[in-house]
C-alpha positions in Angstrom: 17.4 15.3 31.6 16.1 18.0 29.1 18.7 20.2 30.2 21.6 17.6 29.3 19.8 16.8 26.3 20.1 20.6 24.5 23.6 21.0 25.9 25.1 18.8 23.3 27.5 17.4 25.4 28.4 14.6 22.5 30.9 16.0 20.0 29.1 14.6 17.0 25.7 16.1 18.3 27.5 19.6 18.2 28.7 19.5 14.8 25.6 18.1 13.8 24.2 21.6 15.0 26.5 23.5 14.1 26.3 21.9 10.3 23.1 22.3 10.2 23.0 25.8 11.7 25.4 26.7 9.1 23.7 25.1 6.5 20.5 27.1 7.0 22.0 30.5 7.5 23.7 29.7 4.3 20.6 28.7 2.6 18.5 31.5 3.9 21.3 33.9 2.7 22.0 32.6 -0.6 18.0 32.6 -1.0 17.4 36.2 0.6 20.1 37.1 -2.2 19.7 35.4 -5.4 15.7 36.5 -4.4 16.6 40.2 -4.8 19.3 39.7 -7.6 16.8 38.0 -9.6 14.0 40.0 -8.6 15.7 43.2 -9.3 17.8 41.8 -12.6 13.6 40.3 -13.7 12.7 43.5 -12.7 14.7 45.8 -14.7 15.5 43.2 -17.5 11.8 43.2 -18.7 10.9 46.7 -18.1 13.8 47.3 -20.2 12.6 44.8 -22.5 8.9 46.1 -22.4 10.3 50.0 -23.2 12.9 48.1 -25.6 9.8 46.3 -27.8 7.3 48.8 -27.4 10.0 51.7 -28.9 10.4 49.0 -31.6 6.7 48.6 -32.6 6.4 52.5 -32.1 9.5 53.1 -34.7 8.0 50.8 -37.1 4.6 52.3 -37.0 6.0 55.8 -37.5 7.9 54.7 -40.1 5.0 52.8 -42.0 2.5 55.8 -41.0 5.3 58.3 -42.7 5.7 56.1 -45.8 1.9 56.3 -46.2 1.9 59.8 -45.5 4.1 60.3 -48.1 2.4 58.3 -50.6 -0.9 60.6 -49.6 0.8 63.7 -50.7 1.9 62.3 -53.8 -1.4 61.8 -54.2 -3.0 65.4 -53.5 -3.5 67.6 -56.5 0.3 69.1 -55.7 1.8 65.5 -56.3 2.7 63.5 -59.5 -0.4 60.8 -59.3 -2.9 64.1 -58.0 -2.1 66.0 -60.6 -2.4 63.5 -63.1 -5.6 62.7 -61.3 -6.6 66.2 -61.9 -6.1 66.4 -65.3 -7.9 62.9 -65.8 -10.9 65.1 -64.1 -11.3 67.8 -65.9 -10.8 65.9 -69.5 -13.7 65.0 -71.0 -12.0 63.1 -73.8 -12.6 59.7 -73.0 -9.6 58.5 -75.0 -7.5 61.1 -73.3 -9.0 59.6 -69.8 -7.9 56.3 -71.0 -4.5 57.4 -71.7 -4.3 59.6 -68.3 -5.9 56.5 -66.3 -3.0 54.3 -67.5 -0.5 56.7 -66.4 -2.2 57.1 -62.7 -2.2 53.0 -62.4 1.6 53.2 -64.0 2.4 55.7 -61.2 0.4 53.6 -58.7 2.1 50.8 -59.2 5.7 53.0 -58.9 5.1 53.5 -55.6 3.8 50.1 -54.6 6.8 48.7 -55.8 9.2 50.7 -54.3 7.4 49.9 -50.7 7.2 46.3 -50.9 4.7 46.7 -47.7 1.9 49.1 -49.6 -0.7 47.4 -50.6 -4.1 49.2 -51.2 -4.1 52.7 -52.7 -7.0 54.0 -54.0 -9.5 57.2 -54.4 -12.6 57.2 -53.1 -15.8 59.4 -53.8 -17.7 59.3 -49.9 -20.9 60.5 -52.1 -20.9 58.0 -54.4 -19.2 55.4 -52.4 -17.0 54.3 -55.7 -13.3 53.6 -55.7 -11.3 55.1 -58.3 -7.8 54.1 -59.7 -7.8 51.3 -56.9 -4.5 49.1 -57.7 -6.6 46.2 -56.0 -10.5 45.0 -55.9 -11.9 46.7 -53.0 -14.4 44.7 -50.7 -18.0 45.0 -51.2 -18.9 46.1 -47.4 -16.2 49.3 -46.8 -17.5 52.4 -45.6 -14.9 55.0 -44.1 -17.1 55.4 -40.9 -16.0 51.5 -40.4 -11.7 52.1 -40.8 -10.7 52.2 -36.7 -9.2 56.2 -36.7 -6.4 56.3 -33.7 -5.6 60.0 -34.4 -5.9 62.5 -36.7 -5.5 66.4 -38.0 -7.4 68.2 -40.3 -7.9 66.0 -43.4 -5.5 63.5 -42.3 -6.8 60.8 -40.2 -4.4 57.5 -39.1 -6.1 53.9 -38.7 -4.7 51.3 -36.4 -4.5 48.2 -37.4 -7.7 45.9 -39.2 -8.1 43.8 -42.1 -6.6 44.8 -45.7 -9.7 46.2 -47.8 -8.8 44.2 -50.5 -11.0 42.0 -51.4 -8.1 39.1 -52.0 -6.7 39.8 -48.9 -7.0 38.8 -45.1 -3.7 40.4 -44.2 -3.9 43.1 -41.2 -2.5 46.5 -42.1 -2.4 50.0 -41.3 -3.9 52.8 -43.1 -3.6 56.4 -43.8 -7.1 58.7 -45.4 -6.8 62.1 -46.4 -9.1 64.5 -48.0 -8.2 66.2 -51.0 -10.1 68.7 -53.1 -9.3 69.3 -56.7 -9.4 72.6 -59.0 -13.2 71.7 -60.2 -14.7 71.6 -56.9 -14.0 67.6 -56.2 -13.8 66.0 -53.0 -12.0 62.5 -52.6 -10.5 60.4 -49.9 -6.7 59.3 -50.7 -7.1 55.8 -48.8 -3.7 54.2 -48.8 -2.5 50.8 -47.0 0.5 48.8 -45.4 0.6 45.6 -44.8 1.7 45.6 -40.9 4.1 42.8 -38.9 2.5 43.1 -35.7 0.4 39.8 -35.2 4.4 38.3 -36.2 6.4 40.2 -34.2 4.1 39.3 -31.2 4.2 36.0 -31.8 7.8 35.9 -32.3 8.2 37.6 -28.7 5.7 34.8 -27.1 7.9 31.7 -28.6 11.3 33.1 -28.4 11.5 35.0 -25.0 8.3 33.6 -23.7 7.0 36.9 -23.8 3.1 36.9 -24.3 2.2 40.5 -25.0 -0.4 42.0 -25.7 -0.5 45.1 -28.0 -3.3 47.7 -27.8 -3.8 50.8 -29.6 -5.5 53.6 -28.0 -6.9 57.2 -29.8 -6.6 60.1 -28.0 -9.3 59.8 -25.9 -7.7 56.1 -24.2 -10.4 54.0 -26.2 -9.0 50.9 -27.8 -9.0 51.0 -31.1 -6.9 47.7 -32.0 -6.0 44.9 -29.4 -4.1 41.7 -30.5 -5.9 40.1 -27.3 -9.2 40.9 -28.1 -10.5 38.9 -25.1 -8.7 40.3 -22.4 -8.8 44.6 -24.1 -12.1 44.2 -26.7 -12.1 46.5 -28.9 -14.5 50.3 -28.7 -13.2 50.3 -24.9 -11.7 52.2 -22.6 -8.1 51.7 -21.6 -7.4 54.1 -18.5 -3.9 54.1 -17.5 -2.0 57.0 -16.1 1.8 57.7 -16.7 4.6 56.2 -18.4 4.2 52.6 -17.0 3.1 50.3 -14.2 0.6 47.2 -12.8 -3.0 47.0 -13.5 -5.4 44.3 -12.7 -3.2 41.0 -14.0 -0.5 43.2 -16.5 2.1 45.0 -16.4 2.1 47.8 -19.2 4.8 49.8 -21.0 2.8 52.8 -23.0 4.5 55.4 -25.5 2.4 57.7 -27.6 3.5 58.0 -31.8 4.4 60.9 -33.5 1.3 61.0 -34.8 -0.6 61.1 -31.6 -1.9 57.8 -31.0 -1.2 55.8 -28.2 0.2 52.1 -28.4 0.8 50.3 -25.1 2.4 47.0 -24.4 1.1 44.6 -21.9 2.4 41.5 -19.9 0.6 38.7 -17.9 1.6 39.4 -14.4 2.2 35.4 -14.4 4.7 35.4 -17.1 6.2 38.8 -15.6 7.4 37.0 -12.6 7.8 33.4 -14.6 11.5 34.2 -14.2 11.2 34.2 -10.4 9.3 31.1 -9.8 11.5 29.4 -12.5 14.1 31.0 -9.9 11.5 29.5 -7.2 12.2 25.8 -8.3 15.4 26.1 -8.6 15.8 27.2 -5.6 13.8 24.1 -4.3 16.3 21.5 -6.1 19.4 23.2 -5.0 17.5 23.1 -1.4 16.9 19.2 -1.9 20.2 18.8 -3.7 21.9 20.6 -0.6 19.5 18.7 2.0 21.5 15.4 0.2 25.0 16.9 0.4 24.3 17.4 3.7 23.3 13.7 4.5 26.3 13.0 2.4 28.3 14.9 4.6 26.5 13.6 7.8 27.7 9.8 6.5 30.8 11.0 6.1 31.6 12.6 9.2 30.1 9.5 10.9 32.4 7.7 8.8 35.5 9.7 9.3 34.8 10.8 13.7 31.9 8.9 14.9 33.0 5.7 13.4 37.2 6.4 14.9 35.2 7.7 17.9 33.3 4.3 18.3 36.3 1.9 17.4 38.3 4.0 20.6 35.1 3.0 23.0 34.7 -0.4 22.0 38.8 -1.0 22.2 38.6 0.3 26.1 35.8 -1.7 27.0 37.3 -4.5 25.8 40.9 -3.8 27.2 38.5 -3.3 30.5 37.6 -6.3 30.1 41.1 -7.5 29.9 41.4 -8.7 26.5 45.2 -7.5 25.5 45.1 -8.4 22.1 46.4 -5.3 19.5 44.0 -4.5 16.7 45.2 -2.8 13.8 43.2 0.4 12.4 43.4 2.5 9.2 40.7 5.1 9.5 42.4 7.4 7.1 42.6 10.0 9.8 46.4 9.9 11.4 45.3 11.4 14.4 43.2 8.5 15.2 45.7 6.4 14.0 48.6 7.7 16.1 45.9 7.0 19.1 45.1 3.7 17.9 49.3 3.3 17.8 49.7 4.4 21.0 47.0 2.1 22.7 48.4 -0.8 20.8 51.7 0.2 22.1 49.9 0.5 25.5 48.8 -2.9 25.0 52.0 -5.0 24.3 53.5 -2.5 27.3 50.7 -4.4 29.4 51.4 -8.0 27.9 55.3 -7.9 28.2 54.2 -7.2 32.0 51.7 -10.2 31.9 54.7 -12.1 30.8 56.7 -10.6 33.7 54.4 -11.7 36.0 53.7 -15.6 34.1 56.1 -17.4 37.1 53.8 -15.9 39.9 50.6 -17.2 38.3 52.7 -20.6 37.5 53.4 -20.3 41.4 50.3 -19.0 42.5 48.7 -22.7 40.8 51.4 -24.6 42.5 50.2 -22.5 45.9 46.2 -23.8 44.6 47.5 -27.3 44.0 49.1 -27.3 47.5 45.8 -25.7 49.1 43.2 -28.1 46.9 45.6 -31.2 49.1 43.9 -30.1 52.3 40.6 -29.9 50.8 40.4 -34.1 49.9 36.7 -34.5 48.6 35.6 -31.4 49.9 32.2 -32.2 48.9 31.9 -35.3 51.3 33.5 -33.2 54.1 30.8 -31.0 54.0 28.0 -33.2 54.1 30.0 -35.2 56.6 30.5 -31.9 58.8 26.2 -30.9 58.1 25.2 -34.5 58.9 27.8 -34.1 62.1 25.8 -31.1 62.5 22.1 -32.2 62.8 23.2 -35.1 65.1 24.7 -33.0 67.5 21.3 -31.0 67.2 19.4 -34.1 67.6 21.3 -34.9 70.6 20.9 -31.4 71.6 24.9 -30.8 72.1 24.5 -27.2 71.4 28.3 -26.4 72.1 28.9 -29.2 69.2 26.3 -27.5 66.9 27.9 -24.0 66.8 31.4 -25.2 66.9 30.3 -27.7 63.8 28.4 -25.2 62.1 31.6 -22.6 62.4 33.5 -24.6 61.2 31.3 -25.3 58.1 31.1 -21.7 57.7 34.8 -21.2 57.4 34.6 -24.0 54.9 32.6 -22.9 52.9 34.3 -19.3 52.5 37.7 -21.0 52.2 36.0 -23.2 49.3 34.5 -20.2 47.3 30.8 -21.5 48.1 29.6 -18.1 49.7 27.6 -15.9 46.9 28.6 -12.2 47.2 31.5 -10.2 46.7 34.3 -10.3 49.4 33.8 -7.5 51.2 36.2 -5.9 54.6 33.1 -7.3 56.5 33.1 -10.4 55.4 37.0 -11.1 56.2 36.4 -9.8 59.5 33.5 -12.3 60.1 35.5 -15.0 59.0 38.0 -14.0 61.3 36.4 -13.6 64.2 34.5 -17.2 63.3 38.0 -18.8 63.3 39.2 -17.2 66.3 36.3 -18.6 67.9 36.7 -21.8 67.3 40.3 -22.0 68.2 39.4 -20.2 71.2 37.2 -23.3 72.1 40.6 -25.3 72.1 43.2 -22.8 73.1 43.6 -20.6 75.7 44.6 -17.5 74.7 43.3 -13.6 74.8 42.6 -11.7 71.2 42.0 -7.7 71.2 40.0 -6.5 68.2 40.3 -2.3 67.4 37.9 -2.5 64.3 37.1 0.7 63.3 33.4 1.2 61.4 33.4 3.3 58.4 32.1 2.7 54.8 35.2 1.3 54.0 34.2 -2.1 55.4 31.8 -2.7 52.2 34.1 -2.1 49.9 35.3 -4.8 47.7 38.7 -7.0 49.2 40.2 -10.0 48.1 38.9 -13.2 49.4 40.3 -15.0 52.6 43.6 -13.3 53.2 43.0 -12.9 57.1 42.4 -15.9 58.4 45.7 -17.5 56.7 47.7 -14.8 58.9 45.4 -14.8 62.1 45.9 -19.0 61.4 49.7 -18.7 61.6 50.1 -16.5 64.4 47.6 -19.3 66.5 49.4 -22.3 65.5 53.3 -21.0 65.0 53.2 -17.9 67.1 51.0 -17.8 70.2 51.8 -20.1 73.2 49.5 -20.8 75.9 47.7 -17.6 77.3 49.3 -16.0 74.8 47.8 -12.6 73.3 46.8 -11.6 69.4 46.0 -8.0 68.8 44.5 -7.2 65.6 44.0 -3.4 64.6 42.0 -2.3 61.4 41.3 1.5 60.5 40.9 3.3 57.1 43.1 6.6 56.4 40.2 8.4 54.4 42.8 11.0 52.9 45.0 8.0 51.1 42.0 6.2 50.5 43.9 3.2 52.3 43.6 0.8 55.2 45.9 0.0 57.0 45.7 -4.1 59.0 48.1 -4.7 61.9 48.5 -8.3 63.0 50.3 -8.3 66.3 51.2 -11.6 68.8 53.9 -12.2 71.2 54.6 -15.4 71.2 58.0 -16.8 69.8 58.6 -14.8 67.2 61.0 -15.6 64.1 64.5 -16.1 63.3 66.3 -13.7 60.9 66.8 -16.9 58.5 63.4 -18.0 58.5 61.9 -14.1 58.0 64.2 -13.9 54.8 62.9 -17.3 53.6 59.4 -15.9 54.2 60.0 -12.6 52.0 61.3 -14.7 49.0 58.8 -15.3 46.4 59.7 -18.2 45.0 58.0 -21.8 46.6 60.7 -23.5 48.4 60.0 -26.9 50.3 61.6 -25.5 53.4 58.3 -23.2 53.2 55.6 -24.8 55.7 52.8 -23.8 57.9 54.3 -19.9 57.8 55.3 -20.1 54.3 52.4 -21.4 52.7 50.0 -19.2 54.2 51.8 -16.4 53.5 52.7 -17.0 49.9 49.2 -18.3 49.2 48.4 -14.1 51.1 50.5 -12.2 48.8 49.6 -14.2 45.6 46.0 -13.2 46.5 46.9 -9.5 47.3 49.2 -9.1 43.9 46.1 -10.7 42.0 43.6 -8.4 43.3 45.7 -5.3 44.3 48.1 -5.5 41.7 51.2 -3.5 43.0 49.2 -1.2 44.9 49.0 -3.8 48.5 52.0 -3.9 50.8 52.6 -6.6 53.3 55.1 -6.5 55.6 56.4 -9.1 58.5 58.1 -7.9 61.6 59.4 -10.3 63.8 62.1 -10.8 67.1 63.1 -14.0 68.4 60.9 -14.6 71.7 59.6 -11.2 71.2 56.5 -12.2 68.8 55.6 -11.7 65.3 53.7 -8.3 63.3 52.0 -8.4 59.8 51.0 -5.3 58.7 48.9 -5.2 55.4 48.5 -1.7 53.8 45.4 -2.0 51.2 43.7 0.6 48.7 39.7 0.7 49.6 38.4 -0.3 46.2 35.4 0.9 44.7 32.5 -1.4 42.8 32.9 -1.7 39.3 29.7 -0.7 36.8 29.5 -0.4 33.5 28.0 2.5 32.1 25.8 2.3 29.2 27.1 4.6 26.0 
């Protein structure tokens, strides 16, 4: 059972696994291949992105660190606003230092304006801890030993990012120092500002590409000096990371060091890194369940379109096995089904035209009934008459009465249809041999039975077409100690059997043998006739065309009926 069960004998269980076969080596492909597209497009696309935005921020920093650069030179005793400064020094006219501390703030504010970004320049004594020529208020609370150096040479040092020392301000900016020294022996610190656009740009990166970096500046000894996630990277600690780029801990980093030495590194959420793919990842599950309907869909559809054509071609042969002839008209939408469905209709009227052929027999085969129900008068009434005949000869203890009575009742009975079973080779024979038994009782004459035994003899025949021809050989054929050979034997190879019906009494006259081969009822047909007709009406209702009966017969010389019949098999239905 198991093993008929995974052959997939049934057509629609075979493309049901085949569908779905295909269907999941499709879906494990396309997944195996949009996984290492998108992994490798993710892959690239944000390391790309990472080195892209990282180089940006570095660019900008350079850029902001040589604008302040610049601004400190201009500032030394060499540059316009130093020298001034130098001069404003060594004067000791305090109208004169009014004057030259105008032109320093004029100057000042030169350069402020031309870099919209600059914000804080100033001078600053470390011994005194005043500012001097500050553009802005300073805060209260600055000491240099508190602005975050990231690198540094000589007298220049470079701050990463931390609040604007403006008092007014909260902005976060960058910052340049450097030391200068003038001609009288004074030591300052240029301190100069830029407002920066990091805490922006990173934010911009987080809502537009959904991008949450963090950015972390590093001096040259890999200890954070500005973090814009100061909760993940705090600030004072140590950032150990080795090469260009690569995974640590829950981030992916990107680091590049600035021409000035420091080192700014950009850092992704390992969660956000692969959001793409488990976006990818869900997609992948709808297209699953949208593919998982399409594929029900198509299941419903080839149900519709094979199983249901498949199903309409079964239930039309049962029926027509049944013997219902009627033609049924389907449109499946599928013309080979419907050139089958054509071509069993076609079958079908094929069939009824020969039904029609065929509608005189039946219409004589009745007249052959209504001529055998006149010797069966209240049939009912004979056969209690014939049982209650029957128990009074056993009362009386007439034994020889009781089996001939009880004989004969048997015979009636078969004759009358009241035996359950199926007519069976067997059967006929017993009724035969019943009959010739009791006309044995009243003739004289000598019967020879060859009966050979073989399955055959259980196999389905049609009812009570013996005894009419055994019948007509006893009462038209056989004369006093006359003989009646009956032969029956099976030919196993033509899966026929063949019944000879031999006596040798008077035989028949060339005249009354043709009027016994017509089919047509005639009035001249009695005794022979009847029997006979009522014989091969039986045989072409059972057999069809397939039974042959044939009469030989010779004037004084005896009669032989020779049936040829097809061994029929029992009829089941098989469940679907």
């Amino acid at each position: 059972m198991l093993r008929n069960r995974f052959q997939f004998s049934s057509l629609r269980k075979r493309i049901m696994v085949f569908l779905t076969v295909g269907f999941v080596g499709c879906a494990v492909l396309m997944a195996s291949v949009s996984y290492n597209a998108i992994y490798t497009m993710q892959r690239d696309k944000i390391k790309t992105s990472m080195a892209f935005d990282l180089y940006q921020q570095t660019s900008k920093l350079n850029q902001m660190y040589n604008n302040l650069l610049q601004v400190t030179q201009q500032m030394t005793p060499e540059g316009t606003v130093g020298h001034l400064m130098e001069t404003y020094i060594s004067t000791a006219d305090p109208y004169s230092q009014r004057l030259l501390s105008r032109d320093i703030s004029y100057n000042i504010g030169l350069i402020t304006f031309s870099n919209p970004a600059m914000q804080l320049v100033m001078y600053f004594n470390p011994a005194s801890g005043k500012a001097y020529q500050s553009n802005l208020p300073l805060r209260g609370d600055f000491t240099l030993e508190s602005l975050p150096s990231v690198a540094g040479i000589g007298e220049l040092k470079y701050q990463s990012p931390h609040k604007s020392l403006c008092r007014f301000s909260d902005d976060l900016v960058v910052s340049v120092t450097r030391e200068v020294t003038f001609s009288d022996g004074t030591q300052l610190v240029v301190y100069v500002e830029a407002k920066s656009d990091i805490t922006t740009d990173m934010n911009s990166l987080a809502e537009n590409l959904y991008m949450p970096y963090t950015l972390v500046f590093t001096d040259t000894a890999d200890m954070v000096t500005y973090s814009s996630n100061s909760t993940a990277f705090a600030d004072g600690g140590p950032l150990e990371l080795s090469g260009q780029s690569g995974v640590t801990g829950d981030y992916v980093w990107n680091r590049m060091t600035g021409d000035y030495g420091y080192g700014i590194t950009l850092l992704l959420p390992v969660s956000y890194y692969n959001h793409e793919l488990y976006t990818w990842k869900n997609h992948m599950y709808w297209i699953l369940a949208v593919a998982l309907l399409m594929m029900f869909m198509l299941t419903l559809l080839l149900r519709r379109l094979i199983n249901r054509p498949f199903r309409l071609i079964e239930k039309e042969m049962r029926t027509f096995g049944k013997g219902y002839m009627g033609t049924s008209s389907y449109h499946t939408g599928i013309d080979e089904f419907d050139r089958i469905f054509d071509q069993f209709n076609i079958m079908k009227r094929q069939i009824q035209q020969l039904i029609m052929d065929v509608e005189q027999k039946e219409k004589r085969r009745h007249q052959l009934e209504i001529e055998k129900l006149a010797y069966q008068i209240n049939p009912h009434f004979l056969m209690n008459t014939l049982n209650s005949v029957r128990w009074l000869a056993v009362m009386h203890k007439q034994s020889e009465i009781e089996k001939f009575v009880s004989s004969l009742i048997f015979l009636l009975s078969y004759n009358l249809g009241k035996s359950e079973g199926t007519a069976t080779f067997r059967t006929e024979i017993d009724v035969m041999r019943t009959y010739l038994e009791l006309q044995q009782m009243r003739h004289d004459f000598e019967v020879k039975l060859d009966i050979a035994e073989g399955t055959y003899l259980d196999s389905p025949v049609a009812r009570f077409i013996l005894q009419p021809i055994v019948e007509n050989a006893v009462c038209h054929g056989l004369d006093d100690h006359g003989k009646l050979e009956i032969c029956i034997s099976p030919d196993e190879t033509a899966q026929m059997v063949r019944i000879m019906i031999r006596d040798d009494g008077k035989g028949l006259s060339q005249e009354t043998l043709a009027l016994l081969q017509r089919d047509t009822p005639d009035q001249q047909q009695t005794g022979w006739g009847i029997g006979l007709r009522y014989v091969r009406s039986m045989l072409e209702s059972f057999y069809g065309y397939k039974a042959r009966m044939g009469i030989e017969s010779t004037p004084n010389h005896g009669t032989t009926v020779t049936l040829t019949l097809p061994i029929q098999q029992y009829r089941k239905e098989r469940a679907i």
